[in-house]
MARLO-958847 format. One line per field, with one value per residue: x, y, z of N, C-alpha, C, O in turn; chain. Coordinates in steps of 0.05 Angstrom, whole numbers. Example, Ala and Ser with C-alpha at 12.3 -4.5 7.8 and 13.67 -1.06 7.14 Angstrom:
BEGIN
nc1 <- (264	257);
nc2 <- (-114	-45);
nc3 <- (156	142);
cac1 <- (246	273);
cac2 <- (-90	-21);
cac3 <- (156	143);
cc1 <- (264	258);
cc2 <- (-66	1);
cc3 <- (156	157);
oc1 <- (285	268);
oc2 <- (-66	23);
oc3 <- (169	161);
chain <- (A	A);
END
This chain:
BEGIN
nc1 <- (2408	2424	2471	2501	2554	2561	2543	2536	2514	2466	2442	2384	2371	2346	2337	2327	2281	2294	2325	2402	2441	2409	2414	2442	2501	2517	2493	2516	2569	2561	2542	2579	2609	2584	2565	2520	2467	2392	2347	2300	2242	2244	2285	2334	2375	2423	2436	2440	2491	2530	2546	2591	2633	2620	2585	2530	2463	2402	2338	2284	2236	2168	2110	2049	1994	2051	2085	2149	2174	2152	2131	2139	2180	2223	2242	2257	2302	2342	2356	2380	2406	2444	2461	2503	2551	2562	2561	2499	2452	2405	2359	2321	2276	2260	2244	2259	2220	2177	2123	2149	2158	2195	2199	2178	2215	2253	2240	2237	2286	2314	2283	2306	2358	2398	2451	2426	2423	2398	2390	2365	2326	2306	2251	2192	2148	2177	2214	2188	2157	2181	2214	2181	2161	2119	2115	2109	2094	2066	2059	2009	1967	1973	1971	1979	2008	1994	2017	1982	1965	1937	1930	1891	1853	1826	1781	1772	1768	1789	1822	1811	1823	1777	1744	1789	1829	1806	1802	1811	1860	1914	1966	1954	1984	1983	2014	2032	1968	1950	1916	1869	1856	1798	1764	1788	1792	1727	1707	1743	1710	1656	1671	1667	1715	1736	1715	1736	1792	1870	1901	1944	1987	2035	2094	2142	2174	2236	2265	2291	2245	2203	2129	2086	2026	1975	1916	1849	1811	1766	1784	1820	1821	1802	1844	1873	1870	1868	1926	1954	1981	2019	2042	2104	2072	2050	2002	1982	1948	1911	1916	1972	1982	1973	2010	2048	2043	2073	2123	2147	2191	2210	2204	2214	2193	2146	2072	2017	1956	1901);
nc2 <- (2146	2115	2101	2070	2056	2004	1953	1920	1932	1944	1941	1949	1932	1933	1889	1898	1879	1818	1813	1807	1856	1898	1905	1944	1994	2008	1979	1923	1936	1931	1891	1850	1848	1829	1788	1768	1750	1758	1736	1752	1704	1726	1742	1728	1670	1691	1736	1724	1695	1737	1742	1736	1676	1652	1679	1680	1654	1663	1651	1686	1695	1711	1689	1675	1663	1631	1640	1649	1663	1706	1779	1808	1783	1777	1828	1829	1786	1816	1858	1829	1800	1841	1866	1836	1845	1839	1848	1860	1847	1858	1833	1839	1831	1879	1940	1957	1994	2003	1973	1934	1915	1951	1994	1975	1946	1980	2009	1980	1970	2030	2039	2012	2036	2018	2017	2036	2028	2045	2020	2043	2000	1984	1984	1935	1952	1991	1961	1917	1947	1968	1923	1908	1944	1980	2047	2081	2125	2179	2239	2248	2210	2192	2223	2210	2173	2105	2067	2011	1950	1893	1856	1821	1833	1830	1822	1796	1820	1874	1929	1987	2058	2058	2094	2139	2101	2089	2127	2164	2174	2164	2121	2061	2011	1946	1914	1858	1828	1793	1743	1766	1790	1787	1810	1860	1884	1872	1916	1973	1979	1981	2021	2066	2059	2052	1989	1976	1994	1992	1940	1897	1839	1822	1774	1752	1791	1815	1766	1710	1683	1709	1735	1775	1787	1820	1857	1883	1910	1890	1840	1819	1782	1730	1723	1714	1671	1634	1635	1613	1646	1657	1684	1712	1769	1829	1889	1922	1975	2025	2071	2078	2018	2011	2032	1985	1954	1986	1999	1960	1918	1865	1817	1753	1723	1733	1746	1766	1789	1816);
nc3 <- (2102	2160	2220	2273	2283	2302	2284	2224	2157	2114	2036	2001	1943	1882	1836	1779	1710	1701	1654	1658	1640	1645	1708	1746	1747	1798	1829	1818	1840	1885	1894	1899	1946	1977	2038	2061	2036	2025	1985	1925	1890	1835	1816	1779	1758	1734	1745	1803	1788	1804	1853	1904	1914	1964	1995	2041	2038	2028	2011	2014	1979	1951	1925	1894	1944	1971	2008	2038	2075	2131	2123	2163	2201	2146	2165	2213	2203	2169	2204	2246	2215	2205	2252	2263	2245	2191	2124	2081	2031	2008	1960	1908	1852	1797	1823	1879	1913	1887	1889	1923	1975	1999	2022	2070	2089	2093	2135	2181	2187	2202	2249	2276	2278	2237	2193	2123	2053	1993	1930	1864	1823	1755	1738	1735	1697	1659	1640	1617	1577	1548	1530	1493	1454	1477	1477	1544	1561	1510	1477	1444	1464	1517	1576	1626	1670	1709	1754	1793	1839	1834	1875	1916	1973	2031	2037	1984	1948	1895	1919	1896	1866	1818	1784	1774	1752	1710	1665	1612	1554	1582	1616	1642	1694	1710	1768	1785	1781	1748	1777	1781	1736	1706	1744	1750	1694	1683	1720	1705	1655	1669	1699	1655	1626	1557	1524	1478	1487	1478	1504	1536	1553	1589	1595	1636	1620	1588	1593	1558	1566	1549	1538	1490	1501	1464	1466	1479	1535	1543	1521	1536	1589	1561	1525	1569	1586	1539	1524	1560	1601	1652	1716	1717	1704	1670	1670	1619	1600	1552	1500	1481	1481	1420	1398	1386	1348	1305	1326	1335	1308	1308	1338	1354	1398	1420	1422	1381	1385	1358);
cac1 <- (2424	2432	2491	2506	2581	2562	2536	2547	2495	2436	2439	2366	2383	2330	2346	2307	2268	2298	2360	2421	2449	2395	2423	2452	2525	2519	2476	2530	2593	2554	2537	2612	2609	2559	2568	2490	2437	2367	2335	2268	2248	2237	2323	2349	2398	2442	2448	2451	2523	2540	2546	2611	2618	2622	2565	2514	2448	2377	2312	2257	2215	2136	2090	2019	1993	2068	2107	2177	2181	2123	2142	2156	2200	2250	2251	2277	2321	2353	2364	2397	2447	2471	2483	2526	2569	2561	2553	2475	2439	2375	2361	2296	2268	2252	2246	2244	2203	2158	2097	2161	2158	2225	2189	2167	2237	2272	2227	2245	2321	2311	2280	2330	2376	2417	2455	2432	2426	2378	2400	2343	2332	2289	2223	2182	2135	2197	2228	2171	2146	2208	2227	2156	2153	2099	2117	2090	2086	2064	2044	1986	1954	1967	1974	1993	2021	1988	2018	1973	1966	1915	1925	1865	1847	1819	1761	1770	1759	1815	1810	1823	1802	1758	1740	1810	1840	1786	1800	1823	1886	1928	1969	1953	2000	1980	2028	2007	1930	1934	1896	1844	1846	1769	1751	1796	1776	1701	1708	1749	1696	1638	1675	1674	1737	1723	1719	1760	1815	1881	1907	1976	1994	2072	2099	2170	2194	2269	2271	2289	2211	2182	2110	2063	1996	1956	1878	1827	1799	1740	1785	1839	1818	1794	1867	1895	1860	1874	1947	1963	1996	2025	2055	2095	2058	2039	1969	1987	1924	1915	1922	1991	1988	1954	2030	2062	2052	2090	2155	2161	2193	2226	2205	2199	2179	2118	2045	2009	1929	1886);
cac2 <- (2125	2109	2089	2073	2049	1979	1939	1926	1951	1929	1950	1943	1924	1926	1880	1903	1865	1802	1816	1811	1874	1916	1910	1976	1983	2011	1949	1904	1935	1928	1849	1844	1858	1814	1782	1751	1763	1759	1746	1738	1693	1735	1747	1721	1655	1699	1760	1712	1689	1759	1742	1725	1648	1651	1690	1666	1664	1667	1649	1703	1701	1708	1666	1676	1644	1617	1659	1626	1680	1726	1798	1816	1758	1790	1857	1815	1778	1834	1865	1803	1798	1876	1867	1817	1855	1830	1874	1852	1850	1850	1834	1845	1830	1897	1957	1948	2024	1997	1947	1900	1923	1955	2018	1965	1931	2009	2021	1965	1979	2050	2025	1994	2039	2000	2035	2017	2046	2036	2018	2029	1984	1988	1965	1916	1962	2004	1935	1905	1965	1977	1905	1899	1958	1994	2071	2087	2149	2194	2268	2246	2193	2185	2245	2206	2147	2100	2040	2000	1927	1881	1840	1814	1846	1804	1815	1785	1846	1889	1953	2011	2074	2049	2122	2151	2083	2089	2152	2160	2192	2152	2095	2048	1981	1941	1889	1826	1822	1760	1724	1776	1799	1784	1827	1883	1893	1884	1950	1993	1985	1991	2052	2080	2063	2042	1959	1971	2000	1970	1930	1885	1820	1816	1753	1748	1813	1817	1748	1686	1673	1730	1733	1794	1777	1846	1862	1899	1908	1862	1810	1808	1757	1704	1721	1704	1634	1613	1632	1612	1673	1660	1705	1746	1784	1851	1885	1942	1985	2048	2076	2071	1996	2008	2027	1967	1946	2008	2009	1925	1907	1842	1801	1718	1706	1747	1732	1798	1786	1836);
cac3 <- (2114	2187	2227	2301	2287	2317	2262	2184	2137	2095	2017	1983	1914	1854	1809	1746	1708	1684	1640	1671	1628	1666	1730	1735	1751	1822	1843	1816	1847	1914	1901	1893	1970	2001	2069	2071	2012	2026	1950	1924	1871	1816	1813	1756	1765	1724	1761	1830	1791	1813	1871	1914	1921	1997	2006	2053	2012	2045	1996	2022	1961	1956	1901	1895	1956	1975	2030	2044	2101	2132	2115	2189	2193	2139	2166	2227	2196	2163	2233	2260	2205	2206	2278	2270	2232	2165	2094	2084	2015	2006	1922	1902	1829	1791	1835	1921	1930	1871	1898	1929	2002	2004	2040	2089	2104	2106	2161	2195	2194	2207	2273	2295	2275	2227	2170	2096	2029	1974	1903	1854	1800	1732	1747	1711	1678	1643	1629	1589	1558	1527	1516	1475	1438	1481	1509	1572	1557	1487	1486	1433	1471	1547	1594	1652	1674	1736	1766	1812	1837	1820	1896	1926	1998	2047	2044	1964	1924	1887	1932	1869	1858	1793	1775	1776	1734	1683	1652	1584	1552	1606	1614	1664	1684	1745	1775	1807	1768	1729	1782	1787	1710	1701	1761	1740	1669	1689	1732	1689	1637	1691	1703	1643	1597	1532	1520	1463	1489	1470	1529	1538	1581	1584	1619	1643	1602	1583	1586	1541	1545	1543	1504	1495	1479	1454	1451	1474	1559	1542	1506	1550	1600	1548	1515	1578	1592	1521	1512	1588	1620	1676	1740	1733	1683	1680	1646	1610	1594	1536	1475	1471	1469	1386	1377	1385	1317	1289	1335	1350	1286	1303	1363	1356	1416	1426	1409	1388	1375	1353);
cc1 <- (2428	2447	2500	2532	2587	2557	2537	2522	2485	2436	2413	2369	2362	2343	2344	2295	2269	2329	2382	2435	2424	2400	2439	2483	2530	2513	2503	2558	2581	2547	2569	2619	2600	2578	2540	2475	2409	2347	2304	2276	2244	2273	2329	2369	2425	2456	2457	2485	2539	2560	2575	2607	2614	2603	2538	2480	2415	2344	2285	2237	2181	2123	2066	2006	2014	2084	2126	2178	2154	2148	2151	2179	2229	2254	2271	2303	2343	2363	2388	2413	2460	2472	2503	2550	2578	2553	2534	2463	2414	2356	2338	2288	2257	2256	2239	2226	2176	2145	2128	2166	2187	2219	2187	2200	2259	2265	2239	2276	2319	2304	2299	2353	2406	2421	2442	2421	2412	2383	2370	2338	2304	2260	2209	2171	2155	2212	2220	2161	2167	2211	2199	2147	2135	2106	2097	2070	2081	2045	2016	1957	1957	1986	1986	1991	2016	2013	2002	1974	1944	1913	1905	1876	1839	1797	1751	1761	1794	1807	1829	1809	1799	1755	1760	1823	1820	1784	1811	1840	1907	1935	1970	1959	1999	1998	2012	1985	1931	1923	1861	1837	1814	1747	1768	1781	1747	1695	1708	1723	1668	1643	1678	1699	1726	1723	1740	1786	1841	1888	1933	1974	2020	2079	2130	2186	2216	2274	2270	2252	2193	2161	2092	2040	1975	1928	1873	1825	1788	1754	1801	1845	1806	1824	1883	1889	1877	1901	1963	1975	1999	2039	2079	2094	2046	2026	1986	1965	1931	1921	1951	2005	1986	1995	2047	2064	2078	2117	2167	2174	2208	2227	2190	2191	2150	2094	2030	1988	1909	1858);
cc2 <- (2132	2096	2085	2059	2025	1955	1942	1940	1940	1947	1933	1954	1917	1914	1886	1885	1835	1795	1829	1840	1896	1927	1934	1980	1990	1978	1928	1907	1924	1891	1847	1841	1836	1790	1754	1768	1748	1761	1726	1716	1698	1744	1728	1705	1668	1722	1747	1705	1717	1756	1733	1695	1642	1663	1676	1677	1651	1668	1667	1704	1693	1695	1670	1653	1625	1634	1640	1638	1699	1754	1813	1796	1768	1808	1842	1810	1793	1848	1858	1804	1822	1875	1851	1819	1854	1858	1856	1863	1849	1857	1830	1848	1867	1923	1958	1962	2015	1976	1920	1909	1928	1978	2002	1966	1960	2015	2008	1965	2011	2052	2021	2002	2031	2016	2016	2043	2033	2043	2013	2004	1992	1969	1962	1931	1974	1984	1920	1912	1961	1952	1897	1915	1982	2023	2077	2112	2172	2219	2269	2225	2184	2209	2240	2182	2133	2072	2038	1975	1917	1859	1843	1826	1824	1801	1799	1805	1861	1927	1979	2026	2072	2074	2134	2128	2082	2103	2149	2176	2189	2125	2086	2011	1979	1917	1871	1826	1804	1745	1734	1796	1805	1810	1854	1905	1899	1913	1962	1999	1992	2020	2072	2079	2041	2013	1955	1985	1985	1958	1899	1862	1814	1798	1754	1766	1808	1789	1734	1681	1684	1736	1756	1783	1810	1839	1878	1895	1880	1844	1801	1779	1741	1699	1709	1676	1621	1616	1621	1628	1663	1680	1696	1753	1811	1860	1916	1959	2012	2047	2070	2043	1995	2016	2016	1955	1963	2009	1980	1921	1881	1833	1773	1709	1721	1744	1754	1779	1809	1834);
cc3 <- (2144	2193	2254	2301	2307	2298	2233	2180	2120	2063	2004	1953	1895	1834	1786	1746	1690	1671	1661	1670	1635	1682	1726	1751	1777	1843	1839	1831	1878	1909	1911	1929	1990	2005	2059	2053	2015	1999	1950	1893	1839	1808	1795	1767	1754	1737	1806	1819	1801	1836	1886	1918	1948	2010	2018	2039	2019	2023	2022	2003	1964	1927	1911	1920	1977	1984	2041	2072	2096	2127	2137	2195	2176	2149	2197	2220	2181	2186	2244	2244	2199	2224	2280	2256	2209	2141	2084	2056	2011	1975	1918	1864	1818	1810	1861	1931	1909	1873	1900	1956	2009	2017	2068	2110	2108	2135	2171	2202	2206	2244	2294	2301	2256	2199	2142	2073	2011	1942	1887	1830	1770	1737	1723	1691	1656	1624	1604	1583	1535	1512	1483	1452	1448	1495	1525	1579	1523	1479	1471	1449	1507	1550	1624	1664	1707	1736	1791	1819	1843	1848	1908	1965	2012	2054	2002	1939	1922	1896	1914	1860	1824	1779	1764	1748	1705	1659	1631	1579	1578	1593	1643	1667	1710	1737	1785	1800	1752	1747	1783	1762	1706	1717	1751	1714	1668	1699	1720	1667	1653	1697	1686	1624	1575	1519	1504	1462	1496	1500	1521	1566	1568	1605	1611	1627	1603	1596	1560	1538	1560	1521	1512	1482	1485	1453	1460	1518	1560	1535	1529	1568	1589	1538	1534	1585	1567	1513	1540	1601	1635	1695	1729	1704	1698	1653	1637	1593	1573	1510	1464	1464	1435	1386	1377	1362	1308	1298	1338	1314	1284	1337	1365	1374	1420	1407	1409	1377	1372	1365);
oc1 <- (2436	2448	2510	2534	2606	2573	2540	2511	2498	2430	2416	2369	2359	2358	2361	2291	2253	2347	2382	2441	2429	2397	2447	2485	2550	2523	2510	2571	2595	2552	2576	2639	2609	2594	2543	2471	2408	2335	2293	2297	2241	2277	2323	2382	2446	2480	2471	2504	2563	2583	2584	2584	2600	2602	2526	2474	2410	2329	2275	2217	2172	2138	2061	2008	2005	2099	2120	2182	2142	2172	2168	2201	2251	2278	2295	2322	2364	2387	2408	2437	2483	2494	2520	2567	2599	2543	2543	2462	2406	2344	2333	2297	2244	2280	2216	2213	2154	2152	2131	2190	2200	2240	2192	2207	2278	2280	2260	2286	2330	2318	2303	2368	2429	2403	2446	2415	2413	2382	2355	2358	2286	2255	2208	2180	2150	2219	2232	2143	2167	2212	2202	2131	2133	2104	2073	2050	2104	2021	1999	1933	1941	2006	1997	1969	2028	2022	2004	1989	1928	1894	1897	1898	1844	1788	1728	1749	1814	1794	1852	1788	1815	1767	1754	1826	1825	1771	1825	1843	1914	1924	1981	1948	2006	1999	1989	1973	1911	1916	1840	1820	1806	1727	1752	1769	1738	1681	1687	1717	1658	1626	1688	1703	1713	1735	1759	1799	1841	1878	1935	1965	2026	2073	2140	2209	2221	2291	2254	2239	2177	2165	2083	2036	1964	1918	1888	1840	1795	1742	1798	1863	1791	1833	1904	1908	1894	1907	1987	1979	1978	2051	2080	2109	2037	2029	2001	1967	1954	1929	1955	2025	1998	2007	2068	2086	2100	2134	2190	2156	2217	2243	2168	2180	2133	2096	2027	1994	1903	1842);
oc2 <- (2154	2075	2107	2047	2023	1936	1964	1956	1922	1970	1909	1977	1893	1925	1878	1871	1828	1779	1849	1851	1916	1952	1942	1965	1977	1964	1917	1886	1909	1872	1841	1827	1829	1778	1730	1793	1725	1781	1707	1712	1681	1752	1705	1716	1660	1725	1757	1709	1715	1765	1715	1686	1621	1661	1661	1700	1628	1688	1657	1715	1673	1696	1668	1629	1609	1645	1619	1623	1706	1752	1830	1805	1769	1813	1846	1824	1781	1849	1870	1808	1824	1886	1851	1802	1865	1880	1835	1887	1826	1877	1808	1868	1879	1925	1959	1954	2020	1957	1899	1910	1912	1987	2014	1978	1961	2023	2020	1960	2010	2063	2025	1992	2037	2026	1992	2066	2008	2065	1994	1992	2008	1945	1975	1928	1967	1988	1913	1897	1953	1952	1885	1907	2002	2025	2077	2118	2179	2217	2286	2228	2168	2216	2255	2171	2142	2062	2055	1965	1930	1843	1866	1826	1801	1785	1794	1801	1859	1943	1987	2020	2082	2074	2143	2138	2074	2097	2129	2195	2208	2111	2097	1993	1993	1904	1870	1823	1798	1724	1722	1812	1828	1822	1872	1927	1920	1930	1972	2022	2013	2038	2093	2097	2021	2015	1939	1988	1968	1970	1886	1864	1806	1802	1757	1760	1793	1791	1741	1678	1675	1741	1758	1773	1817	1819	1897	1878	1859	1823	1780	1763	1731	1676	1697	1660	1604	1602	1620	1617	1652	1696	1672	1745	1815	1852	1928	1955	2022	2027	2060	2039	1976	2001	2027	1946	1952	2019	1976	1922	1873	1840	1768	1687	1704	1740	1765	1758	1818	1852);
oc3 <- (2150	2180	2260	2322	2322	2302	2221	2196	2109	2067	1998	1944	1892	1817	1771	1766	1673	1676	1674	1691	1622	1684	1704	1771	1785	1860	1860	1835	1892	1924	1934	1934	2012	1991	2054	2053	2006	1992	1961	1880	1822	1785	1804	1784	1762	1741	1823	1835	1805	1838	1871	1923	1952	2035	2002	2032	2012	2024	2042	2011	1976	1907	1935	1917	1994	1968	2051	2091	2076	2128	2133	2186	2187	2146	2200	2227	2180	2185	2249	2251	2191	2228	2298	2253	2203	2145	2076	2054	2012	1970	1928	1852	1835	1812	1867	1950	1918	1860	1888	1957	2023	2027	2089	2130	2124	2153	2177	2224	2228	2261	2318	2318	2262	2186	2138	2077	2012	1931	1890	1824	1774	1739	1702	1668	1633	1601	1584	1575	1512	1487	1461	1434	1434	1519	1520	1591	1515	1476	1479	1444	1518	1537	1639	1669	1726	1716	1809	1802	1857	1845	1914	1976	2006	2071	1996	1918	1938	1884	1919	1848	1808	1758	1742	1725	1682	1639	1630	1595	1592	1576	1662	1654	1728	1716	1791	1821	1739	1736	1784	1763	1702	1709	1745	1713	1658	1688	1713	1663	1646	1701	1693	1607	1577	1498	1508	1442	1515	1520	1500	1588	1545	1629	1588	1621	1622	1614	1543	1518	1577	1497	1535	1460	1506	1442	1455	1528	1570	1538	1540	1565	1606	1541	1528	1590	1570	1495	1538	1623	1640	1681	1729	1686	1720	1630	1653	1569	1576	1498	1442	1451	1424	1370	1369	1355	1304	1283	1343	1297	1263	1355	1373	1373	1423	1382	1430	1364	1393	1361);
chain <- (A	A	A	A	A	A	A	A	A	A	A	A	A	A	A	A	A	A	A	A	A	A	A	A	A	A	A	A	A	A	A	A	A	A	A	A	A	A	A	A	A	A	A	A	A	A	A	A	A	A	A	A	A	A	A	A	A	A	A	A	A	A	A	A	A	A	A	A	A	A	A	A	A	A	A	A	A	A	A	A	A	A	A	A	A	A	A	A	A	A	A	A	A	A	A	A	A	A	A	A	A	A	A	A	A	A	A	A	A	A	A	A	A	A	A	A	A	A	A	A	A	A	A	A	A	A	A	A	A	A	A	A	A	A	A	A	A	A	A	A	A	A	A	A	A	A	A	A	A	A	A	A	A	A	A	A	A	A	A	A	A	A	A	A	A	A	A	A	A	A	A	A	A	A	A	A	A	A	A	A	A	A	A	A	A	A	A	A	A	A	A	A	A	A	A	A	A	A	A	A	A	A	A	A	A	A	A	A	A	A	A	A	A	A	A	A	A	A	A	A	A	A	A	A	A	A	A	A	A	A	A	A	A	A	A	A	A	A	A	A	A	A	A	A	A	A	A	A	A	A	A	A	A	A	A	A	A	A);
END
C-alpha cells in the first residue's frame, strides 16, 4: 500500500465466483465503505446490493469483443477518483491478480502514487471445481495444477506453451477458451495428451444456472456446440475430471455426458 496523505484510496475487490456467500467477509466490510465502484460485468446483481445506496457506480466491464472502457482508460479513471478524495472500489468478478488485470490497474495506482489495498477473492476455477464435484488437485492423479487463458493474440492464434499444457498427471483449467475451444483441444492432443482424457466445460459456476457438461479432449468441442455453452465458462482438463461421478451426488442442474 501507498499513501501520499492527499487523496482517498482504491480497494481492488475479487468478487469470487458467482455466489454471493463467497464473497469473503473482508471484501464485504469494505463495500460497506464505497465512495465510487468501478464493477465489471461478471459481479453478481446480488453482491452489487452490497453496496451503499449512494454510492456512485461506474460499469467498466469487458465481453468478448465488447470493451465498455479501454484498459488504460480505467487505470485512469481510478486515479481521478482517489484524488478527489473519495474511498474507491474497484469489484472485479472472481479473482483481480487471476487473468482480470488487477496487476495491471495496481500498477497504475502505484504510479501515481495513490494508496490502495487488494482484497482477494475465490477465483473461478476453485469456485466451479468445487461447486461441480471436480478437485483440482489429487495426490493419485494430478501432480500439478496450471491455469492459463485460451484469448486469442493478434495475430489470431492462442499463444501457449502446448508442450508444458500437454503433460499428463496434471490439472489444467483455462479461462476465457470457449471461443477458441476447437483450436485449444486440437494442440493439446497434437502435443501429446491423450484424446481421451477426461475434460469439463462449467458455465456460470455457483450460480442458479450453472451446467457442467463432461467428456473427453476430442469430444469436448462438439459437446460444446450441441449443449450451447456460453462465456463465462471455463475448460477444465485431466484425470481428475473421471471423479466427478463419485463425489457429485446431487446436482439438477448440471448435464454430465460421457
Amino acid at each position: 500500500m501507498r499513501d501520499n496523505g492527499l487523496s482517498g484510496k482504491v480497494t481492488l475487490i475479487g468478487a469470487g465466483p458467482g455466489d454471493p456467500d463467497l464473497l469473503t467477509l473482508k471484501a464485504y466490510r469494505a463495500l460497506q465503505s464505497a465512495e465510487v465502484v468501478l464493477y465489471d460485468h461478471l459481479v453478481s446483481q446480488e453482491i452489487m446490493k452490497f453496496l451503499p445506496h449512494n454510492a456512485e457506480l461506474i460499469y467498466v466491464g469487458k465481453e468478448s469483443s465488447r470493451h465498455s472502457m479501454p484498459q488504460e482508460e480505467i487505470g485512469k479513471t481510478l486515479v481521478a477518483m482517489a484524488k478527489s478524495g473519495r474511498n474507491v472500489i474497484r469489484l472485479k468478478g472472481g479473482d483481480g491478480y487471476i487473468f482480470g488485470r488487477g496487476g495491471e490497474e495496481a500498477q497504475a495506482l502505484a504510479l501515481a502514487n495513490i494508496a490502495f489495498t487488494v482484497i482477494p477473492g475465490i477465483t473461478s476455477a476453485q469456485g466451479a471445481a468445487a461447486s461441480v464435484g471436480i478437485p483440482l488437485t489429487h495426490r493419485d492423479y494430478s501432480r500439478a495444477l496450471i491455469f492459463a487463458t485460451g484469448h486469442l493474440r493478434e495475430n489470431k492464434q492462442v499463444d501457449l506453451d502446448w508442450d508444458t499444457l500437454a503433460r499428463p498427471n496434471q490439472t489444467l483449467v483455462i479461462y476465457m477458451g470457449i471461443g477458441t475451444l476447437p483450436m485449444i483441444c486440437k494442440q493439446l492432443i497434437a502435443h501429446g495428451l491423450a484424446p481421451n482424457t477426461p475434460a469439463a466445460l462449467i458455465e456460470r459456476a455457483t450460480t442458479q444456472a450453472e451446467r457442467c457438461v463432461v467428456g473427453s479432449v476430442q469430444s469436448l468441442p462438439d459437446l460444446a456446440i450441441e449443449q450451447a455453452i456460453k462465456p463465462p465458462a471455463l475448460i477444465v482438463i485431466g484425470e481428475v475430471v473421471g471423479l466427478r461421478e463419485t463425489l457429485m451426488h446431487h446436482q439438477p442442474e448440471t448435464i454430465a455426458i460421457a
